[in-house]
MIFIFI-912497 format. One record per residue (C-alpha): residue number from 0; x negated, y, z negated. Coordinates in nm, 4 decimals. Layout:
N
num->NUM&east->X&north->Y&up->Z;
...
% end
This chain:
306
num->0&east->0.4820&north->5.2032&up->-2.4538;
num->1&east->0.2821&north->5.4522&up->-2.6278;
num->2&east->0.1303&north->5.6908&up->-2.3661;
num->3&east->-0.2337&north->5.7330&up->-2.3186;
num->4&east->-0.4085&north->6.0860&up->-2.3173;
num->5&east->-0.6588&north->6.0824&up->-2.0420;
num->6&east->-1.0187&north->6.2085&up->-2.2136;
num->7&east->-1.0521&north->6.5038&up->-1.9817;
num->8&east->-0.7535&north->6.6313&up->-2.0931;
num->9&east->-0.7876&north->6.5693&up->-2.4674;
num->10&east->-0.9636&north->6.9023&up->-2.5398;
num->11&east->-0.6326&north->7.0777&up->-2.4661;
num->12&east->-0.4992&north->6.9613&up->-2.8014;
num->13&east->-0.8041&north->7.0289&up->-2.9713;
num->14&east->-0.7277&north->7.4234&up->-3.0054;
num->15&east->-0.9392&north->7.6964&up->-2.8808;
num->16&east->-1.2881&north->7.5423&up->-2.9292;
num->17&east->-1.5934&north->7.7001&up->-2.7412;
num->18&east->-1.7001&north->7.5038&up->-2.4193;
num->19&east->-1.9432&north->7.3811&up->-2.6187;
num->20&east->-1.7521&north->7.2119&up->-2.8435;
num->21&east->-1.4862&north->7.1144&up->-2.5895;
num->22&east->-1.7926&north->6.9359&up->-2.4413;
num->23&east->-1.8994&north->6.7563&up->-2.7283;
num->24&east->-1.5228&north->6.6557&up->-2.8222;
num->25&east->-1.4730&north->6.5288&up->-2.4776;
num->26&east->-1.7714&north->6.3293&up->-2.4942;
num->27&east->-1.6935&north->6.1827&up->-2.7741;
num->28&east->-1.3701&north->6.0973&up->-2.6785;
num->29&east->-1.4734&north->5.9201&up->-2.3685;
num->30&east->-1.7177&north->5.7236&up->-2.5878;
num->31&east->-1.4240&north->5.6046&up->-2.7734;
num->32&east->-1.2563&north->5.5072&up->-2.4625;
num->33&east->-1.5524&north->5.3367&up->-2.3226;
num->34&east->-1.5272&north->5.0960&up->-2.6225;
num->35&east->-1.2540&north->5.0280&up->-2.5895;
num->36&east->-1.1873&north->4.9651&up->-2.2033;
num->37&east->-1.5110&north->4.7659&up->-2.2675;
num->38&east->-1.3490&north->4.5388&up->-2.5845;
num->39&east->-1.0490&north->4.4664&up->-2.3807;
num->40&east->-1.2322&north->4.3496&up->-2.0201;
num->41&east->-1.4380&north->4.1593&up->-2.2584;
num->42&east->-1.1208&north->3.9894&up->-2.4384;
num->43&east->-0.9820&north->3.9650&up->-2.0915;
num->44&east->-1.2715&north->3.7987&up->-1.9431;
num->45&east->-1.3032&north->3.5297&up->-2.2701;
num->46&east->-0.9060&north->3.4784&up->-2.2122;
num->47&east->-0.9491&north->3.4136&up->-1.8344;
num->48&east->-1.2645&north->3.1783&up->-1.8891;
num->49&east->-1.0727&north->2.9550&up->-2.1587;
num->50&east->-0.7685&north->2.9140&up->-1.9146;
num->51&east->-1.0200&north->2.8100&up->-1.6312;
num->52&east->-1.1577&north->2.5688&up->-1.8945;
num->53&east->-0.7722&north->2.4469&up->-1.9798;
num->54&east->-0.6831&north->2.4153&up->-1.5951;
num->55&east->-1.0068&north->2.1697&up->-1.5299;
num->56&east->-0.9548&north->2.0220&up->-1.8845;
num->57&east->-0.6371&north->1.8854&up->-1.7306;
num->58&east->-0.7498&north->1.8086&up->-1.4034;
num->59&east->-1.0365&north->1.6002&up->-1.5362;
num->60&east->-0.8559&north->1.3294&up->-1.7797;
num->61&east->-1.0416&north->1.0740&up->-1.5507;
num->62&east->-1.3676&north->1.1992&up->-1.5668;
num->63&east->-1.6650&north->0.9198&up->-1.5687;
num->64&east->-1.3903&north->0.7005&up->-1.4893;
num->65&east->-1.4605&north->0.4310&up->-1.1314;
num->66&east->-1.1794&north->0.4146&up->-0.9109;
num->67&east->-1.1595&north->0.1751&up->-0.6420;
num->68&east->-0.9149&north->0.2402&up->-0.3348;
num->69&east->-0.8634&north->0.0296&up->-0.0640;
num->70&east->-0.6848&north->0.1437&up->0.3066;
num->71&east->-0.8144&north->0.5105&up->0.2416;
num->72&east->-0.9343&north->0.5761&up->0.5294;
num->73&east->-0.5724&north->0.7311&up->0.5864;
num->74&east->-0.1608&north->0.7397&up->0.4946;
num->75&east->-0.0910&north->0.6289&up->0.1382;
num->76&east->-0.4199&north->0.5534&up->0.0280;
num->77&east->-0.5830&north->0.8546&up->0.1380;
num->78&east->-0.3561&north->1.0276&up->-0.1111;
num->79&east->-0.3925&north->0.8264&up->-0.3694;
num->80&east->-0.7791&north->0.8800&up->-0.3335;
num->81&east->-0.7771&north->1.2357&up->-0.3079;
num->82&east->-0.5456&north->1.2897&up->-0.6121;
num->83&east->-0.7040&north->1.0643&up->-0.8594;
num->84&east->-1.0484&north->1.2156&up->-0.7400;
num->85&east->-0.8801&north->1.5556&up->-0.8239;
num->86&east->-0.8730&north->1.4287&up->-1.1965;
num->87&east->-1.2021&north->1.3647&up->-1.2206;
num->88&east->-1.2427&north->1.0130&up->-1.0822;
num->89&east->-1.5635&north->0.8617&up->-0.8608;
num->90&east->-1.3682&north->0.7128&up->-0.6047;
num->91&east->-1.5117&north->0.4132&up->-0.3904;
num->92&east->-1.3364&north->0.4624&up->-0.0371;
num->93&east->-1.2996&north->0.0569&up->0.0833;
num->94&east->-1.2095&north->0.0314&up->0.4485;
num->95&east->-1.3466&north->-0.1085&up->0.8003;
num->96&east->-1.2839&north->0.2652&up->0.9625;
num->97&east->-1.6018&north->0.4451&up->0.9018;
num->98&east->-1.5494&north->0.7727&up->1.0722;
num->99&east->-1.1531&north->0.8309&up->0.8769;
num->100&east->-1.2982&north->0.6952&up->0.5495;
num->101&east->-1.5875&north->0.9634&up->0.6055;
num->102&east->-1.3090&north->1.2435&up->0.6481;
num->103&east->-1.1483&north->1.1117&up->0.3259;
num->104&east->-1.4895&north->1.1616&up->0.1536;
num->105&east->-1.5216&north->1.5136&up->0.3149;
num->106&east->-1.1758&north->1.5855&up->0.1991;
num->107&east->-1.2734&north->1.4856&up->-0.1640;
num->108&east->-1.5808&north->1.6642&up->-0.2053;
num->109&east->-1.4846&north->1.9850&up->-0.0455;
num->110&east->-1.2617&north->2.0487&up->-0.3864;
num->111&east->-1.5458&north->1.9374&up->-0.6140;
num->112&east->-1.4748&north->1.5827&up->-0.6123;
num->113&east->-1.7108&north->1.2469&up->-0.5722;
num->114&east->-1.6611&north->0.9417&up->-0.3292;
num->115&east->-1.8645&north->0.6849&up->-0.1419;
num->116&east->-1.8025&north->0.5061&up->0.1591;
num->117&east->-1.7694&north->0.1203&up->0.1460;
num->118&east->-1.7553&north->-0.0310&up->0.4620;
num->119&east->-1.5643&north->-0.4290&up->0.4957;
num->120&east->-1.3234&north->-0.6156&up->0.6814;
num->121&east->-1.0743&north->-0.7279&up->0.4677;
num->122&east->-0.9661&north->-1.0326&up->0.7277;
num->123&east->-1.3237&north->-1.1560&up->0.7123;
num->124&east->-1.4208&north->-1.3099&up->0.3763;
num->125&east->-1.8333&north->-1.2675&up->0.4150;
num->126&east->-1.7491&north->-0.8878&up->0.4759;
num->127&east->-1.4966&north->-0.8742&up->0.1869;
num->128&east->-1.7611&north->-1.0243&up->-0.0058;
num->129&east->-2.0271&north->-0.8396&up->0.1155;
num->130&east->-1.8296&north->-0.5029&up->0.0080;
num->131&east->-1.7574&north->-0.6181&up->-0.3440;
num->132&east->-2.1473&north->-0.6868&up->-0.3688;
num->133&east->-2.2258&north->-0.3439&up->-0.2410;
num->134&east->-1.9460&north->-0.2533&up->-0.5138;
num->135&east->-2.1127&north->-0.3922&up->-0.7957;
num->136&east->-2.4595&north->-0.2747&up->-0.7260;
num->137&east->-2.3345&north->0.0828&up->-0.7518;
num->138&east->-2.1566&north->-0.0012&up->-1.0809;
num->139&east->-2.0711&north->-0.1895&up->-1.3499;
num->140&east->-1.7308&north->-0.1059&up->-1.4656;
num->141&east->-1.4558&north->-0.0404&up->-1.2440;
num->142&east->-1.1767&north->0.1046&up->-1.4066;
num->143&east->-0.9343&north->0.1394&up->-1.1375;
num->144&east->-0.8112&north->-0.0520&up->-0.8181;
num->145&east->-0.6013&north->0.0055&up->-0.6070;
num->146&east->-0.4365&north->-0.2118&up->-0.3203;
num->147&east->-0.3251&north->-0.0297&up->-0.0838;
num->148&east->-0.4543&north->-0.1690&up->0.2774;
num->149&east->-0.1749&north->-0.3861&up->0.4858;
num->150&east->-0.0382&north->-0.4332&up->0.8544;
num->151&east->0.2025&north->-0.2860&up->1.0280;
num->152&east->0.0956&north->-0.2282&up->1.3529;
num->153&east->-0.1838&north->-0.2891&up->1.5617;
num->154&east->-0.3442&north->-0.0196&up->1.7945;
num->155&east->-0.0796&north->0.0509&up->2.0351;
num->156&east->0.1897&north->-0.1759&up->1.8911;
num->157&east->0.3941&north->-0.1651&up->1.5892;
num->158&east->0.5089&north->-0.5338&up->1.4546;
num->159&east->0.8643&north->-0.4760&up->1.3660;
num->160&east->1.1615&north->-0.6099&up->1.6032;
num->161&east->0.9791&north->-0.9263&up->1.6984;
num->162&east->1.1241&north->-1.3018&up->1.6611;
num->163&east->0.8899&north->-1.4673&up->1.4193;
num->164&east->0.7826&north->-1.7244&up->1.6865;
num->165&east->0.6357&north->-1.4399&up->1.8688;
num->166&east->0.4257&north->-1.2681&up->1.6667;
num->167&east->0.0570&north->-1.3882&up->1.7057;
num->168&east->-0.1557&north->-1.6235&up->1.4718;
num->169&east->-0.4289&north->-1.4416&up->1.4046;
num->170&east->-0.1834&north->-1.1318&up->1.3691;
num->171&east->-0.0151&north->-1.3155&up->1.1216;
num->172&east->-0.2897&north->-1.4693&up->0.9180;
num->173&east->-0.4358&north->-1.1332&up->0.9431;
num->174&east->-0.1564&north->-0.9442&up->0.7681;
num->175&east->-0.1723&north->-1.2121&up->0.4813;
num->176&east->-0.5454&north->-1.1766&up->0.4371;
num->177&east->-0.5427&north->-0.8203&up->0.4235;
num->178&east->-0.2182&north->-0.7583&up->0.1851;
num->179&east->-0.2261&north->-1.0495&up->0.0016;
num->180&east->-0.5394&north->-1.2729&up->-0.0149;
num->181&east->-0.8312&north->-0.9558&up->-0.0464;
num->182&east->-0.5647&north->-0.7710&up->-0.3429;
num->183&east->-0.6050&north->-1.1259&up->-0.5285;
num->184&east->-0.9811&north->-1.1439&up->-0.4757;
num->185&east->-1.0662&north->-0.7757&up->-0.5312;
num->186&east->-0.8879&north->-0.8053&up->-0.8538;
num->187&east->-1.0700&north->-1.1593&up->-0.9433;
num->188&east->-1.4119&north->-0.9626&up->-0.8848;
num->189&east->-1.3305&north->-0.6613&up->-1.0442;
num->190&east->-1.1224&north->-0.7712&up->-1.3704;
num->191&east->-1.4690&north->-0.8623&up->-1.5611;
num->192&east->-1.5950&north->-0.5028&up->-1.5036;
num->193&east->-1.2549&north->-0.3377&up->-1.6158;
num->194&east->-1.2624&north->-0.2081&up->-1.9881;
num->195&east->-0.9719&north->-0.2272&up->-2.1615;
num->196&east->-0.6869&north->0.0245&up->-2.0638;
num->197&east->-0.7860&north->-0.0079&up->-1.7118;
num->198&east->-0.5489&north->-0.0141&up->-1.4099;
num->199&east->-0.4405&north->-0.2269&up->-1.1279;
num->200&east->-0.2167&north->-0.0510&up->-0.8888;
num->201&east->-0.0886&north->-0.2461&up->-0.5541;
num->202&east->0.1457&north->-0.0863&up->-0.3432;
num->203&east->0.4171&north->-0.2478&up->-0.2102;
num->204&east->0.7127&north->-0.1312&up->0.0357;
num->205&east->1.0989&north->-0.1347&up->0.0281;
num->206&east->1.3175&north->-0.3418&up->0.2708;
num->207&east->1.6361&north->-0.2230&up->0.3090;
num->208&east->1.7046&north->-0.4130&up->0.6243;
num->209&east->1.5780&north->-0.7659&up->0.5374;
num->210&east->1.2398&north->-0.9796&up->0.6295;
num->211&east->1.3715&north->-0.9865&up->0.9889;
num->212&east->1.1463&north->-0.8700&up->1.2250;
num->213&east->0.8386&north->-0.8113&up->1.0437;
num->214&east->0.8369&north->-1.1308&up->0.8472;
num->215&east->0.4802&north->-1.1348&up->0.8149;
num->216&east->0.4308&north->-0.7610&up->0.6397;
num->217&east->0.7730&north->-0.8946&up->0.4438;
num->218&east->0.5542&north->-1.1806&up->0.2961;
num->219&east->0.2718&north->-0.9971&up->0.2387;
num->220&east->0.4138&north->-0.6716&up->0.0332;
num->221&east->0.6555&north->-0.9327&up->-0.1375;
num->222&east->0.3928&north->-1.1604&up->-0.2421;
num->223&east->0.1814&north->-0.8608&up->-0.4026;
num->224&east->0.4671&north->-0.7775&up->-0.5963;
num->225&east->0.4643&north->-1.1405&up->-0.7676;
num->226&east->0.0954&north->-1.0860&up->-0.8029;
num->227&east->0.1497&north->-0.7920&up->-0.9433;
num->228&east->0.4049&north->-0.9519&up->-1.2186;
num->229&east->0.1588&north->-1.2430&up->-1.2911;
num->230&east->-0.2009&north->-1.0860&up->-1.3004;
num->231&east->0.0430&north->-0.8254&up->-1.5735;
num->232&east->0.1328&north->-1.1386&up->-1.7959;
num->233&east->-0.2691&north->-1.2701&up->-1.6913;
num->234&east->-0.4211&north->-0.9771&up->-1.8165;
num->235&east->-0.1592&north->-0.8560&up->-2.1501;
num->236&east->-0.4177&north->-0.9818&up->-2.3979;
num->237&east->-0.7081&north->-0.8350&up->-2.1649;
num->238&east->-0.5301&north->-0.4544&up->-2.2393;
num->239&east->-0.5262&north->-0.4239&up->-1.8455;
num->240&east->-0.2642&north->-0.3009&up->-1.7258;
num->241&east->-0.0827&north->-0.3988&up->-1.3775;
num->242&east->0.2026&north->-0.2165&up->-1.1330;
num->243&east->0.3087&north->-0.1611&up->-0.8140;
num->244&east->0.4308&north->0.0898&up->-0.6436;
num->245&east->0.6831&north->-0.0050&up->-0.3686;
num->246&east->0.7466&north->0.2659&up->-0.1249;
num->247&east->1.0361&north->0.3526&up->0.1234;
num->248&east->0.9162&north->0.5098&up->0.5086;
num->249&east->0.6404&north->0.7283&up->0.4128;
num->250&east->0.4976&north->1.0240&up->0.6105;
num->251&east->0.1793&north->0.8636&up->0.8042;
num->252&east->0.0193&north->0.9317&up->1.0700;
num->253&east->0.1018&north->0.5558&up->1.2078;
num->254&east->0.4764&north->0.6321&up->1.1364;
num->255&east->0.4729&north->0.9642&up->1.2797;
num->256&east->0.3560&north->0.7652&up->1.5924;
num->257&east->0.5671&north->0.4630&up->1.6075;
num->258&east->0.9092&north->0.6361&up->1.4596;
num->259&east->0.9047&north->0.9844&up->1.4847;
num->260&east->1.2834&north->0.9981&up->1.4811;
num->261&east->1.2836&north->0.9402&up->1.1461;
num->262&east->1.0306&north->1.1436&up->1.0352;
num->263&east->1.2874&north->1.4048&up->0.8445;
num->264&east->1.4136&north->1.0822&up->0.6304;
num->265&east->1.0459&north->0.9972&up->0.4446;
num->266&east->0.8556&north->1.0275&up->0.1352;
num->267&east->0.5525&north->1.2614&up->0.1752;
num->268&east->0.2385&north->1.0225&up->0.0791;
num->269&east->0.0850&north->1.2630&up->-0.1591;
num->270&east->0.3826&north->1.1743&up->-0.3654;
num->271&east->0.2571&north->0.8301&up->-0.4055;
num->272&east->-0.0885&north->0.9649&up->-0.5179;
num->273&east->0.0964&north->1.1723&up->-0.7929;
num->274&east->0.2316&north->0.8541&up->-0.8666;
num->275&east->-0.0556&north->0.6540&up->-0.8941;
num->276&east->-0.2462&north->0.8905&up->-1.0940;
num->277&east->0.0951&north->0.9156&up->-1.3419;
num->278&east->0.0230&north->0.5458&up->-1.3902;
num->279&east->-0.3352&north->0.5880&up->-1.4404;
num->280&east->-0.2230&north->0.8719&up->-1.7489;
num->281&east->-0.2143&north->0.7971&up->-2.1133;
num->282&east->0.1545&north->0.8610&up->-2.0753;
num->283&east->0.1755&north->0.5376&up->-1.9050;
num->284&east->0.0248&north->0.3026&up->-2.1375;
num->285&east->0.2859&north->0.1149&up->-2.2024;
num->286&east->0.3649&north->0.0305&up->-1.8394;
num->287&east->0.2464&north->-0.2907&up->-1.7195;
num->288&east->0.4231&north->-0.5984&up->-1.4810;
num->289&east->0.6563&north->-0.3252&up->-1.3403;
num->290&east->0.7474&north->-0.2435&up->-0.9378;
num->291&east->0.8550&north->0.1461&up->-0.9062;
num->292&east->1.0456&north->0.2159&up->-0.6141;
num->293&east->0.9843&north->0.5523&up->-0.4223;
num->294&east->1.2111&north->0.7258&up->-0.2132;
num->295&east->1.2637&north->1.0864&up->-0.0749;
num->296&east->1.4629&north->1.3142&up->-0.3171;
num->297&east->1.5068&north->1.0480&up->-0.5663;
num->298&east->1.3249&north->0.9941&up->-0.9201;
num->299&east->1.1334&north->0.6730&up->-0.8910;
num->300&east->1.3123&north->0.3481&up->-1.0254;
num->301&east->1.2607&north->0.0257&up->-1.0662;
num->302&east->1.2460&north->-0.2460&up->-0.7701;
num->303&east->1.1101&north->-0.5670&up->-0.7602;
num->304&east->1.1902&north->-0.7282&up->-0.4731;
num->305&east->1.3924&north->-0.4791&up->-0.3065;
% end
């Protein structure tokens, strides 16, 4: 690199000059380096401003776009909502849990992003209803859902390990109307607001060790998957385009609780978001009627039914 002559010590080279002239020369020099200190903060400055403008181009692909997210009030679709708001999306936070789903929207805007609460019981069918109205008042195109609310567990109880016979009726009719029925109706309210290109994403889970135990969740999480392969074929000529996303023990606060043991062995759930936003991209618009598996230090695959 060529070396640079400070100005205060450019006179030196100048030759024997009066101080006068050593003044004027040293002036003059500094005005030269003024301009061009000034030039290059300026060129820095433009350069720094365009990358800022790249980095949000990128994170906004989904601007003006409506994104509908159900079960993020924590887990799975908390991430999901958080990382497609990060690109730009309005995202309408669907849940009975007022107070998480409020910390979801807090989480949101505090990095620039927009959300609203919508507050329904997905195993009541007047307050299911009642949300989609309250829905479709505050738009009229949605271009995303996404299923994400089941059951698991109840407050202090998970529902794995139990004889069939054993489990509860309202527990089980419950767990269908909440991961199977409200997916089907959400999506039969929502399809004649979705533009072409838009997105259905329900998420599904992996059983490696069979329906027994949790039969009920089984169904439920199966059955999406099948309604995720027929509403694909449904909605071909629509341009809508359908997948789940089936993953393997994920990092939740409800798993933390009920199987901490494992907690070294699962998928972190902002994984899934990534996911879910990769299947929102333009690089995914050929994707449609597929179930993507998702496990811990794997690349996601293909699953249906597994």
């Amino acid at each position: 690199m060529r070396k640079v002559v400070p100005p205060k010590l450019v006179w030196k080279y100048i030759g024997d000059e009066s101080s006068e002239k050593r003044k004027e020369s040293e002036e003059r020099v500094r005005q030269v380096y003024d301009r061009i200190f000034t030039a290059a903060r300026e060129n820095m400055r433009q350069r720094k401003h365009q990358e800022i403008g790249k980095i949000k181009g990128s994170n906004m692909k989904m601007k003006n776009k409506f994104a509908v997210v159900t079960g993020s009030s924590t887990g799975i679709g908390q991430a999901i909502a958080i990382e497609l708001a990060k690109k730009g999306a309005f995202i309408a936070l669907a849940g009975r849990t007022q107070d998480k789903l409020l910390k979801t929207k807090s989480l949101i805007t505090e990095n620039g992003g927009q959300a609203e609460v919508f507050l329904g019981d997905f195993t009541k069918l007047d307050s299911l209803e009642a949300l989609i109205a309250l829905i479709k008042q505050k738009t009229d195109k949605v271009d995303v859902l996404v299923n994400v609310a089941g059951i698991w567990h109840g407050e202090d109880e998970v529902y794995a390990g139990k004889d069939f016979e054993s489990f509860p009726k309202q527990v089980i009719l419950d767990t269908y109307a909440v991961g199977l029925t409200a997916p089907t109706l959400l999506a039969h309210a929502f399809i004649p607001l979705m533009p072409k290109g838009g997105r259905i994403i329900n998420i599904s889970g992996t059983f490696e060790n069979g329906a027994k135990g949790w039969l009920p969740y089984f169904v439920s999480k199966k059955g999406i998957e099948d309604l995720t392969i027929g509403l694909a074929e449904e909605l071909k000529d629509k341009g809508i385009l359908v997948n789940a996303i089936s993953p393997s023990d994920t990092a939740t606060d409800a798993y933390k609780k009920y199987f901490p043991q494992y907690i070294g062995e699962v998928i972190d759930p902002k994984e899934i978001g990534k996911y879910a936003v990769y299947l929102c991209s333009e690089e995914a618009n050929d994707i449609t009627g597929k179930v993507f598996v998702l496990k811990k230090g794997k690349e996601p695959y293909e699953g249906y039914h597994t």
